[in-house]
C-alpha positions, 0 to 999 in steps of 0.5 A: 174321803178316798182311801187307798184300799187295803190289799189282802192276797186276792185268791192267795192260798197257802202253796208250796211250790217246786221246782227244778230250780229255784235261784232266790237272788238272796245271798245267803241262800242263792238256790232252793227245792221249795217255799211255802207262801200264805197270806200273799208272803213267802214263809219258808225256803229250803228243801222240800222237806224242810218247807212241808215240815214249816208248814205243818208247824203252822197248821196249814194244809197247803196246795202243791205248785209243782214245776218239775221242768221249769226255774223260778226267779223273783218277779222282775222289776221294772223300776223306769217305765210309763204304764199309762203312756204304753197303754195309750201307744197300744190303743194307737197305730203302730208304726214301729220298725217291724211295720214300717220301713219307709215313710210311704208305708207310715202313711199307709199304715196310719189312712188304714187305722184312720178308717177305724176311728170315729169322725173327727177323732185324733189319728195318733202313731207311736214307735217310728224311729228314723234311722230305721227308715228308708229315708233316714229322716223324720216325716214332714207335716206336708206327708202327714197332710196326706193322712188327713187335713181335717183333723189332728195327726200325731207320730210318736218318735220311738223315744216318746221325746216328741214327733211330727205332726200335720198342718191342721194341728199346728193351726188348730193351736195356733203354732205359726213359723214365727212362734217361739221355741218354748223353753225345753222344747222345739218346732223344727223349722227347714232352711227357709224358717218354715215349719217341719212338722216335727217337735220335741220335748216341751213343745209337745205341750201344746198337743195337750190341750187348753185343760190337760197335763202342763208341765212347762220345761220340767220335761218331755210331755206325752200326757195326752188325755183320754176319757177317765174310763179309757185309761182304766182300759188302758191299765188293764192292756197294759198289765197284762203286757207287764205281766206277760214279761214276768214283771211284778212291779215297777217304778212309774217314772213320770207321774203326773196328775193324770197318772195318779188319778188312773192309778188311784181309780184302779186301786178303788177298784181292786184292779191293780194285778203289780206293784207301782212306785210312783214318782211325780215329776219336778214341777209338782215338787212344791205341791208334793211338800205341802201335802207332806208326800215325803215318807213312805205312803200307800200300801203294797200295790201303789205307793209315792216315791220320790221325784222325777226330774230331768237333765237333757233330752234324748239320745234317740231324737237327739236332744241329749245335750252335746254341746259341741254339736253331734256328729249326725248333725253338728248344727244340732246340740240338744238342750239342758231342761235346767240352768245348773242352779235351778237343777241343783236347788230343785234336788236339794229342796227335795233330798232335804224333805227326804225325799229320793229323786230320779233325774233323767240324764244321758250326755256327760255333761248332763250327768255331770251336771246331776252328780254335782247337784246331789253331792251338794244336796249331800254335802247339805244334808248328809244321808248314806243312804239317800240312793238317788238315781240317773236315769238312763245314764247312757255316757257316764264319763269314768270320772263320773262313775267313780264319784257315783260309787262314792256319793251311792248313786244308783244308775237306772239303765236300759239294755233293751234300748242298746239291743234295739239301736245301738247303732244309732248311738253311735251315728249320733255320736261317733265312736264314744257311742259304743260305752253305751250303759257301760254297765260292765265299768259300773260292776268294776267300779262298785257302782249297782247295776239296775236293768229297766225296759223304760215302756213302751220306748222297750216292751217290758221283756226282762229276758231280754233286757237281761240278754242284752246286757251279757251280750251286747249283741245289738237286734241287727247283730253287732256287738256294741264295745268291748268284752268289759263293757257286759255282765255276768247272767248273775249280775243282769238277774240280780240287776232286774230283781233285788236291785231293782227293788233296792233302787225303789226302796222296797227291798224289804219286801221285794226283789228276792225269794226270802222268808218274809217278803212277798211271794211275788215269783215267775215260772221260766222255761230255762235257767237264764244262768245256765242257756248261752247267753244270746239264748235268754230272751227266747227263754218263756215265760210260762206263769207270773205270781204276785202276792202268792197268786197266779195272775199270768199263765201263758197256756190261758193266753189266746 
């Protein structure tokens, strides 16, 4: 019989750390010289004097971890990201923006990574976004036939909500012009009826294969399968990413069986260097009830959560639900993953078993449609601190944002993704675009800030993220909206740590340099809250410490 393994502090040894500053992101005392961590906690905080007098009370003869030059945050929480999936896209071929401007250079970039893979194999790209290209459009399937006709060809859309693929894999699974769109999903046909080569959402279903991840219209499906062992590799790259960041735990926010076996072979293993809370997506809902996953179960490194759900699509591939049509395209609507009443029983069968849902959502629709459902679920079942969450949550009506305060529900943003393409935001949508995550109507509203990296649609960069949200200043340089749509540094740190881990539920253990949680901590090169603001994402990240141990230094890396 499997059981999760018993997490002592690997190579934790009773440390006092310095440094020049020590912001603790705890209330009642926001800075500190030094803490004594053993044992993978954090038992004392204060002065260096105070923390070496604890420990000697203790009978430790601790190690010393002096900074002199360098500011101490809490581990960064990322509590929206696919590991397993931003592992794989680190295994494919990249054709991000920064690789490929045209389609020309996409085709090149995929025949050159093709001659590096056994014959036969799948040829698989991710990070192409396109409005970034020359050609503002997406690929056809008659440009990917020029990568390959024997075998399947995929590119990921940046927004991991679909892509294009070539001929032979529309054969090779019998997709022809007259097949239905499935429900929550689409193969985009031209003018004349015929198909495009792009597909979205739970038309990627048919990419998994007869025996891999199915999960129908409950969401956009990327669980394209690997060997057991080639996840493990992946986990173990991905970690590393993580790390690298400064992040020490995250929210895996579309957990199927895939994710959990990976996850459950890596904690067999003794291979899980951060933390994962894990959600399991809706359509596992019932399988999830009858094993009675619906209180806190696993231990520090991996733990069940709640439930992820979703609400519309993209705004990145445009299947955000618009329904008057967008302004990119007015023939284009997106699409709703639920009818109203089947969302609203989904989220009340899980908030009345107790447990927390996560439900992506990203027009004011959508969002209406999700803030309606839990204030039934709540009207139901009352619970003041069920701390359900919108994902993304990109355009919030002010409406919407005042009932979110009343309800407590708690926004999971992504800065990364307005610094990365903002003005794409706006091109779909127009103007209304700008209040993209306005996380500042969030601050005056009472309603918490919680910054993700939703990796690998970002790379898991908290300094960045945090940049982002007190600038919005965009990568081309455009601020996107007002002054009053950004925070303050305090509120961006706060919103990647300790809330962060207030919207996992671990706060008790998590989010903040505070005696008895875990010593989970990163060396910076700068004080985030004292450089100009759009200086904080070149800020290094020197060292990233979980459970009281070093597990990323960056003079090791090479």
């Amino acid at each position: 019989m499997r059981q999760l393994a018993t997490y002592d502090a690997r190579d934790s040894i009773p440390t006092i750390v310095t440094a020049q500053r020590i912001l603790t992101v705890d209330a009642d005392q926001p800075e500190a010289e030094a803490f004594l961590s053993a044992g993978g906690r954090i038992l004392a905080v204060g002065s260096v004097a105070d923390v070496e007098a604890a420990a000697a009370a203790a009978g430790l003869d601790p190690a010393r971890a002096d900074y002199p030059e360098a500011t101490i945050v809490p581990g960064f929480i990322d509590p929206h990201a696919h590991p397993l999936m931003y592992g794989q896209m680190l295994t494919w071929i990249d054709i991000s923006p920064a690789q490929a401007g045209s389609i020309p250079e996409i085709v090149e970039l995929m025949r050159a990574g093709a001659e590096r893979l056994p014959a036969g194999a799948p040829i698989r790209g991710y990070g192409y976004e396109q409005r970034n290209l020359a050609e503002r459009r997406h690929p056809t399937r008659q440009e990917l036939d020029e990568i390959a006709t024997d075998r399947e060809v995929y590119i990921m859309n940046a927004s991991g909500h679909g892509g294009v693929v070539n001929t032979y894999t529309f054969e090779k699974f019998g997709i022809t012009r007259d097949t239905p769109n499935p429900e929550g999903g689409e193969f985009f046909r031209d003018a004349d009826g015929e198909l495009t080569g792009e597909l979205s959402d739970a038309a990627c279903n048919v990419l998994t294969g007869l025996h891999g991840v199915k999960i129908g219209h409950h969401g956009p499906n990327f669980h394209l399968g690997d060997e057991p062992a080639e996840h493990q590799r992946q986990l173990d790259l991905v970690q590393r990413e993580f790390l690298r960041g400064g992040v020490t735990a995250i929210g895996d926010a579309q957990v199927s069986k895939r994710e959990f076996a990976a996850y459950l072979e890596a904690a067999d293993r003794g291979a899980l260097d951060m933390r994962v809370s894990m959600y399991f997506l809706s359509h596992l809902l019932d399988q999830v009830l009858d094993i009675g996953l619906t209180g806190p179960f696993g231990n520090p490194f991996l733990a069940a959560t709640g439930i992820k759900l979703y609400a519309d699509g993209t705004l990145g591939g445009w299947t955000a639900y618009f329904p008057e049509g967008y302004v990119g395209d007015p023939c284009r609507t997106g699409q709703l993953y639920h009818e109203p009443r089947e969302y609203t029983e989904l989220v009340s069968k899980a908030h009345a078993a107790g447990l927390q849902t996560a439900t992506h959502a990203q027009s004011p629709t959508a969002i209406k449609l999700v803030v309606d459902a839990i204030e039934q679920a709540l009207l139901e079942r009352p619970d003041a601190d069920a701390r359900h969450r919108i994902e993304h949550c990109g355009l919030p009506t002010p409406e919407e944002i005042t009932r979110m305060a009343e309800l407590g529900i708690r926004p999971v943003n992504q800065t990364q993704h307005y610094y990365n393409w903002g003005e794409g935001v706006e091109q779909a949508i127009g103007t209304p675009g700008e209040r993209f995550n306005p996380l500042g109507e969030f601050v005056e509203a009472g309603v918490p800030v919680t910054i993700s990296s939703d990796a690998p649609v970002a790379e898991p960069r908290p300094l960045e993220a945090i940049q982002a949200a007190v600038t919005r200043v965009t990568r081309r340089g455009a601020q996107l909206g007002p002054d009053s749509l950004r925070i303050s540094p305090e509120a961006a740190l706060r919103g990647h740590t300790l809330e962060g881990a207030i919207t996992l539920g671990r706060e008790n253990e998590l989010g903040s340099i505070t005696v008895g949680k875990r010593a989970d901590f990163v060396v910076l090169g700068a004080n985030p809250l004292e450089v100009d603001g759009a200086d904080i994402a070149r800020i290094a990240v020197r060292e990233t410490w979980v459970d009281g141990s070093r597990r990323f230094a960056a003079d090791e890396v090479r």
